[in-house]
Structure formats: structure tokens, C-alpha cells
N, C-alpha and C positions, 0 to 999 in steps of 0.2 A: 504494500500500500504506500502512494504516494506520502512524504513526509507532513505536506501543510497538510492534507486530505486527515493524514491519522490524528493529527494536532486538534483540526477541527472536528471532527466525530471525537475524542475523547472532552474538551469545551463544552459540547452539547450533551457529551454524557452527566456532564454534573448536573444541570436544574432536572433532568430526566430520573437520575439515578436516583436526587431527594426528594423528586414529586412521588415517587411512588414509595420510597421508604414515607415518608411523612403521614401518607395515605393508609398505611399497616397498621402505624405507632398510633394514629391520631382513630382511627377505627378500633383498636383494642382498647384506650383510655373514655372514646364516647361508649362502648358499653355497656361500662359502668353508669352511665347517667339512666334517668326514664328512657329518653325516647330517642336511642341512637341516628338511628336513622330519618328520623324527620326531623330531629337538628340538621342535620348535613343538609338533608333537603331543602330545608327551610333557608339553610345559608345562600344556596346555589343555586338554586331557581326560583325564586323571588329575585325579577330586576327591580334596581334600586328605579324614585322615581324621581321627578328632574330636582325635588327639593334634595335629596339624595345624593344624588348625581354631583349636583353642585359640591355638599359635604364632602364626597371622595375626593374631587379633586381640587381642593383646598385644601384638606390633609394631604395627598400626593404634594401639590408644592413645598408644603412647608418640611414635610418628609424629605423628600428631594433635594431639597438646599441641605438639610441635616444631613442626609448620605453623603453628599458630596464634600462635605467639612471633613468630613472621617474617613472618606477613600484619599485624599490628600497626604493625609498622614500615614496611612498604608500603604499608599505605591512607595514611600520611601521607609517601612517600616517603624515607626510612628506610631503608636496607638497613644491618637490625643482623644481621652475621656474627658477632656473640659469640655467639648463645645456647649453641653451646658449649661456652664457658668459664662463661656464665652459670649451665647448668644443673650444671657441675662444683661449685662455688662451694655454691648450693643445696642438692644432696644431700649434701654435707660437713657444713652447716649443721643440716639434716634429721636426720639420722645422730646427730650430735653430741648435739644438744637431746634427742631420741627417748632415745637412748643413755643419757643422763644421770637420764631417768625423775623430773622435780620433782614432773610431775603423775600421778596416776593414768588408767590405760586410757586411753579415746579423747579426756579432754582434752589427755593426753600428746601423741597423734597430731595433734590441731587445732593444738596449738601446734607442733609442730616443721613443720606443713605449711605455716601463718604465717611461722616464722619463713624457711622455705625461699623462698617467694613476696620478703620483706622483702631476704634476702641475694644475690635475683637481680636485684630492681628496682634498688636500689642500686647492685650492681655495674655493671649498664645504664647508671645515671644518669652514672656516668663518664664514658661516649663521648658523654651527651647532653649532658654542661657544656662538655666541648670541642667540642662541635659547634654549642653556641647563639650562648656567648661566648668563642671560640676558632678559630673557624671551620675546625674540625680536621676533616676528612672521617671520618663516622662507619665508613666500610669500614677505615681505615687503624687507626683506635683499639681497633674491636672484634677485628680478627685479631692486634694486637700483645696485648690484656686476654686472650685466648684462650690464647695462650702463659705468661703470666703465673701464668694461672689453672689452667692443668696443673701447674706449678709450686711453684704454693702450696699446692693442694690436697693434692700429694705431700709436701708439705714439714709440712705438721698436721698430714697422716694418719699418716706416721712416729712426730710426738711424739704424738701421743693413741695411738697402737698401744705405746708403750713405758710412758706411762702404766697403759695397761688391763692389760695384760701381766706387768708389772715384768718381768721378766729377759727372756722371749720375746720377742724382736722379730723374729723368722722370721716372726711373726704381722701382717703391714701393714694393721692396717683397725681402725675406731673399736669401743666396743662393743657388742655386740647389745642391740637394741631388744627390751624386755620383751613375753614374748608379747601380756601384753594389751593390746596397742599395735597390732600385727600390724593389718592393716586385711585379713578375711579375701576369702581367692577366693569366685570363684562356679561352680559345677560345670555344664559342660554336655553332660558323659556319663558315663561308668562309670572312676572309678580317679582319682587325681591327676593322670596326664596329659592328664586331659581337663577341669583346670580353669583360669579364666581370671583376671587382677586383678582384686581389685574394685576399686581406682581406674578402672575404667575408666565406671563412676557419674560420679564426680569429674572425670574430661574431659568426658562428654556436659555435665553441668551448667558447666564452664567453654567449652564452645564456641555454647549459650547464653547463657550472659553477655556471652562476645564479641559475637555477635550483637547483643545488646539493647543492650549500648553504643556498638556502633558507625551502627548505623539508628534509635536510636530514644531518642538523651540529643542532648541539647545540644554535649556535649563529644564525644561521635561525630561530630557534623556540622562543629565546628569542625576538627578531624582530618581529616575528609575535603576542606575545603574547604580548609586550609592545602597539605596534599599536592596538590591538585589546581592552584591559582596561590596562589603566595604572596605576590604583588602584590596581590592581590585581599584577600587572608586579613590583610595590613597593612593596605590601605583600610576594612576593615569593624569593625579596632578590636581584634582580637584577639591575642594578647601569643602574637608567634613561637617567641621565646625559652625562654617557661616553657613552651608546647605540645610542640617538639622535646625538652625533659627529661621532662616526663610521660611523651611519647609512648612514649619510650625505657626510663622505669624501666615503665610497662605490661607492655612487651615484656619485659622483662627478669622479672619478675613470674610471666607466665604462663612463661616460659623456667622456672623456678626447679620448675615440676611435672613437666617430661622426665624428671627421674631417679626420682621417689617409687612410682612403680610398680613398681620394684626393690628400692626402701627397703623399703619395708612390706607388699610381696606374694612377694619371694623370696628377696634377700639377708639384710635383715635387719640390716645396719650397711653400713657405707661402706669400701675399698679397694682394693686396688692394682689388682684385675679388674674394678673395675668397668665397666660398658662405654662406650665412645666412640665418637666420629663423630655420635652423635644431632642436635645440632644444625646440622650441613651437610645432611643427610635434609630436615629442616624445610623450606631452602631450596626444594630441587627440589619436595617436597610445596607449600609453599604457590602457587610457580608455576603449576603441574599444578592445582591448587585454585581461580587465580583469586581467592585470599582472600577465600573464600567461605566458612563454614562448611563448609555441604556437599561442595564442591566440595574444600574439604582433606582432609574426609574418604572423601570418594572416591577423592582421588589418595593418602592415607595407605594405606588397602586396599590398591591399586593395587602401592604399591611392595613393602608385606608378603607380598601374594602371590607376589608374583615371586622376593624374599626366599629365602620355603619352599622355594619350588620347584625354585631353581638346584639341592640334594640331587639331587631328583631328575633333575634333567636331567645332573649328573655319572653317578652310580649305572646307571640307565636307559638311557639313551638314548647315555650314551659321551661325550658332550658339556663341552668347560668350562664349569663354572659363571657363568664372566667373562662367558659370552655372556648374563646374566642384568645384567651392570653395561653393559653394551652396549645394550639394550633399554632401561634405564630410561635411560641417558645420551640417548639418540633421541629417547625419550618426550617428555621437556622440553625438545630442541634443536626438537623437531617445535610442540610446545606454543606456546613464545618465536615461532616462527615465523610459525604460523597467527595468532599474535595481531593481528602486526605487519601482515600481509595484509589482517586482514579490518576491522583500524581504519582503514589507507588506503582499504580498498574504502568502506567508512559513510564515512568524510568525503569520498568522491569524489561522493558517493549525497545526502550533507546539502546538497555547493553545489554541485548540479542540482538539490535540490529551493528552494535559497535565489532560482539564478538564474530559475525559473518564478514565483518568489514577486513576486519584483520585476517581472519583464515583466507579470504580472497587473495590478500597481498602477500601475503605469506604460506604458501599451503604447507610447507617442511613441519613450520612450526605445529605446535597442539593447538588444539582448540579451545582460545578463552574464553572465560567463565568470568563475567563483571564487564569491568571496562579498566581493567590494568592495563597496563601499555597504554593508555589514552589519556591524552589532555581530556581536561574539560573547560569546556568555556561557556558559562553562561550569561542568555539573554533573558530581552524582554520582550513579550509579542505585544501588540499592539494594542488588543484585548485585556491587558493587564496580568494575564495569565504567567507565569514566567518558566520556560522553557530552558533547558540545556542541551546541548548539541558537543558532540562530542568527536575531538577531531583525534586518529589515530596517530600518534607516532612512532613509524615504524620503523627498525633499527639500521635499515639503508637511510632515510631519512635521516636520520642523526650521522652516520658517517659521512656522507654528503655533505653536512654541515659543517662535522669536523673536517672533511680533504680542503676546507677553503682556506683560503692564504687569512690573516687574519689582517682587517683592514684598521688605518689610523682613524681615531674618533672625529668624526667633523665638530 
């Protein structure tokens, strides 16, 4: 089988291989409930309706933006647990600037989206100085900046709500952003319940950018080839240190958009209700994604749906909702699973095709067993998948190298 051909059917074997594990696991756990079967039913065939509809894909964007904070940090091996706190930090920041109205209409809105982006890279960059030249585990910094950052948040939002206020302070949140700031919805049926953010524009065109940065700059390639061996990413010249901070205030960056589709499509300022957990979602989304573009935004859907749905599977079908946190927790134990499967299978697959490579060029010799006698040189596919390839070197090759005269260093 041709090499991209196998790459690509084992790619596709992972969401295949957990849809149908998940499907086992998630059918022996319902059950145990009353009514196995017409939960499942209930999930899947009842289409959502346009009020619905909307719901999904409002959760998908703001999911979306959350994957992508956290596939950032994973293409260069990175697991930043803040976004968070990072995205708390950001809509504070949002809120506040918006709030404050320097500028007229939607330059209002560019600048407080700037500055949202600037207060979550930053915050990021935190975890990324302890983790360059500190050598602080960025999981330990970003859950400890996470608490902080509920904290803090709570701790502004108080004095700017007493500020905007004077004497009410019943009232916990910054103050509203001038309507013509407002970044309006988009309608896609009859009445206000069937309209959706427009940020949701502003994710498509940030998970493009993701994209183009990360396949198709210099500094994506560097990112992916530091994450990929960092022995390698030292040897080729590339400065580890400042890579792990950028990498980190990126993520933190795109982190800083989770909350603005709240900001400026419903709320409208920033407090005490504003919602949480968004960026642990991220996590499972960009697993589920593969931090892939696509692939995030499939798993962002993915969890949105299920979201909606749990209502109904309470309401309908008699069922706990929980069994809707049950499924997606499967989802990405099933995901993590197949991954690990089908990477050992491709490398079981790479040195059987290394050991045919070598008995070809050598028949005298035995027949290897691994990939001894072979470099390995690992990439990065495109896909985010990461791939090795394995070049033989075989022992006329090496004397060839050594019969050459040896030349002066330029």
C-alpha cells in the first residue's frame, strides 16, 4: 500500500475506531438506566428546532475558539490548562475597554477585542517564563493562574460595579457596552430565538489563521518541529526558550476570544454570571479534534449537541441529563484510546516496511527485526498527526561516506 494512502486510512481509522468503541462503552453504562434505548433514541432522532439550532451553534463557536487555545499548545506540546482563567482575565479586559467607550462604534469593538487577545496572551506568557527559564511545569502554573484568575476577576468586577453604580452594589458586573459596539446577531429563522452571534464570523476567520500559521509560516513549522523532538529543534538553531513563550502567549491570545461572544452578542458587560468551565471544554474539544481545524470543529459541534440535548433526554425520555456528561467523558477516553492503538499499529507497519527495505538492499544480510540499522527522522503531517519515516543506512552507504577525501569547513 501506497505510503500517504496507509497514513491516510490509519487518520481515519481513529474517529472510526472511537465511534464505535464509544458506542459499546456508552450502550453497557445506558443499561443500567430505565430506558436505554429510548435515551439514545431520544438523543438522535429528535432534530433540534431552529431555537435549538441557534443554541448548538453558539456553543460550537465559543467551543471552537476554546479548542483552538488548546490545540496551540499541543502542536508544540504545551498542555496550557489556563485558558480558563485566561479567557476570564480577557472578557474583564473586553468589558472594561468596550464599557468605557474612548472610541466610537466598531472601532470601540476592535479595540476592546485587541485588547482582550493582549490580556490573555500575556496572562499565558506567565506559565510560558516559568516554563522556559524556570522549568516550572506549565500544567502546575496554569491550574494554580486559573484560581488566581477567578479571583481577580471577582475582585475588579466588585470595584468597577461600585464605580458604575455609586451606591448599588447588588449590581456585580462592569458597565454596558454602548449599543453601537454591540457586534450584531445573525438570524436564521423567525423571532430572536432563532438568532445566532455574529462572532461567530470572527472564529471561522481565527481558525483560519490558525491554520495558515501553523502549515504554512515558518514559525508554524518551527512549533511543530520543537513539539515534535526538541533535541532536534536545538540542533537546527532554533531558540527553545522564546518558542515555549510565544507559543504560550498565542494560546493565550486566541484563549482571550472564548468569552466575547457573550460580551458583544448577549451580555453586554462582564459579571458575576458570567459563564464558566469554557476552557476545560477546549481541552476535550481539541483532543476529539486532533488539533485540526476541522477536526475541532467537529468535535466542538459534537459536544454542543449533546449539550442541547441532555433537556431533552431529562424532559422526554425520563432520563439524567448526566448520562449526556457520560457520553462525552467516553467520547474522549474512547478518542485518547484509538489514538494510542492505531500509532503503535503505523509504527508496527513503518518497521516491517523498514525491515523489507533493508533485506532488499542487502539480501546476504538477515532479516531485520525493528528498525536497527535505521535513522529515524521524524515529521509532521499536515493534519497535525505526527508521522516518522525512517531512512535506512546501509553499510555501503556509510563506507561511501567514509572513501571521501575529507573537505575544509567553509
Amino acid at each position: 500500500m501506497n505510503i500517504r494512502l496507509q497514513r491516510a486510512v490509519l487518520a481515519l481509522s481513529v474517529p472510526v475506531l472511537a465511534l464505535v468503541l464509544s458506542v459499546l462503552v456508552i450502550s453497557l453504562v445506558l443499561f443500567l438506566a430505565d430506558d436505554p434505548i429510548g435515551a439514545v433514541w431520544q438523543v438522535l432522532r429528535t432534530a433540534p428546532a431552529e431555537r435549538n439550532w441557534a443554541n448548538i451553534i453558539d456553543k460550537t463557536t465559543i467551543y471552537y475558539l476554546s479548542g483552538i487555545a488548546v490545540a496551540i499548545g499541543f502542536r508544540m506540546n504545551l498542555f496550557n490548562i489556563g485558558v480558563e482563567g485566561q479567557f476570564l482575565v480577557a472578557a474583564l479586559m473586553a468589558a472594561f475597554v468596550a464599557g468605557e467607550a474612548w472610541l466610537p462604534g466598531y472601532l470601540n469593538t476592535g479595540v476592546a477585542i485587541i485588547a482582550a487577545m493582549v490580556a490573555g496572551g500575556l496572562y499565558a506568557g506567565i506559565a510560558g517564563v516559568l516554563r522556559a527559564y524556570r522549568g516550572v511545569s506549565e500544567v502546575i502554573s496554569t491550574i494554580m493562574l486559573n484560581a488566581v484568575a477567578v479571583g481577580l476577576t471577582a475582585f475588579i468586577t466588585r470595584e468597577l460595579a461600585k464605580s458604575a453604580t455609586q451606591s448599588n452594589v447588588s449590581v456585580v458586573q462592569t458597565k454596558l457596552i454602548p449599543e453601537e459596539s454591540w457586534i450584531p446577531n445573525i438570524s436564521i429563522g423567525d423571532g430572536p430565538a432563532s438568532e445566532i452571534y455574529g462572532f461567530v464570523v470572527i472564529a471561522v476567520v481565527a481558525g483560519f489563521v490558525y491554520w495558515f500559521m501553523i502549515n504554512r509560516t515558518r514559525f508554524g513549522f518551527d512549533l511543530r518541529a520543537t513539539g515534535q523532538s526538541l533535541t532536534a529543534a536545538v540542533a537546527s538553531g532554533i531558540n527553545v526558550k522564546r518558542m515555549t513563550v510565544v507559543a504560550m502567549m498565542i494560546s493565550g491570545a486566541f484563549a482571550g476570544l472564548v468569552g466575547l461572544p457573550y460580551i458583544f452578542g448577549e451580555y453586554h458587560s462582564y459579571g458575576s454570571t458570567f459563564p464558566a468551565g469554557l476552557g476545560f471544554t477546549g481541552i476535550a474539544v481539541a483532543l476529539i479534534g486532533r488539533n485540526h481545524p476541522i477536526g475541532v470543529a467537529l468535535g466542538a459541534l459534537l459536544f454542543a449537541f449533546l449539550d442541547e440535548q441532555s433537556n431533552k433526554l431529562q424532559i422526554d425520555a425520563g432520563v439524567s441529563p448526566e448520562i449526556v456528561k457520560i457520553m462525552q467523558g467516553t467520547i474522549l477516553l474512547m478518542v485518547v484510546i484509538s489514538s494510542e492503538v492505531v500509532r503503535r499499529y503505523g509504527l508496527r507497519l513503518e518497521q516491517q516496511h523498514v525491515a523489507r527495505v533493508l533485506a532488499q538492499r542487502d539480501p546476504a544480510s538477515p532479516p531485520a527485526e525493528g528498525v536497527e540499522g535505521a535513522e529515524r527522522v521524524k515529521g509532521v503531517d499536515g493534519d497535525g498527526t505526527h508521522a516518522a519515516t525512517t531512512l535506512p543506512a546501509t553499510p555501503g552507504a556509510v563506507r561511501d561516506a567514509d572513501d571521501q577525501p575529507e573537505e575544509a569547513p567553509l
